[in-house]
C-alpha positions, 0 to 999 in steps of 0.5 A: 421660626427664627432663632430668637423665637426658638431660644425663647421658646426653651426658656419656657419650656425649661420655666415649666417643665418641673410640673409637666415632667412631675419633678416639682417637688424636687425643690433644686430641681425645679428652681434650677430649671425655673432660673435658667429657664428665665435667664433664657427667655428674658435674654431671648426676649431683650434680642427680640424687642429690646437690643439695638442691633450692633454694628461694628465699624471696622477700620478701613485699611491703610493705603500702601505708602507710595515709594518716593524715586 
């Protein structure tokens, strides 16, 4: 499993954690868990099926100037 499908998978497990580990009634708890657990996966996600793979151009170097006799 790549890395993505991995960070995806926390996310959810983050989302439903507070009624699998009966915290739910604990309302900052579970919202905390439920809105990071979102952000995970919707970031996962993006990476999965929606951002374009970046590719970063770097400059060629200079050539070294040539010593004029």
């Amino acid at each position: 499993m790549s890395r993505k499908w991995t960070e995806f998978v926390i996310g959810i497990i983050l989302i439903i954690s507070p009624w699998i580990l009966g915290f739910s009634d604990i309302s900052v708890a579970k919202w905390c868990n439920v809105l990071i657990g979102s952000v995970v996966a919707l970031i996962a996600t993006w990476e999965l099926f929606g951002a374009p793979a970046l590719v970063v151009a770097l400059p060629a170097e200079p050539e070294p100037k040539k010593k004029q006799q």
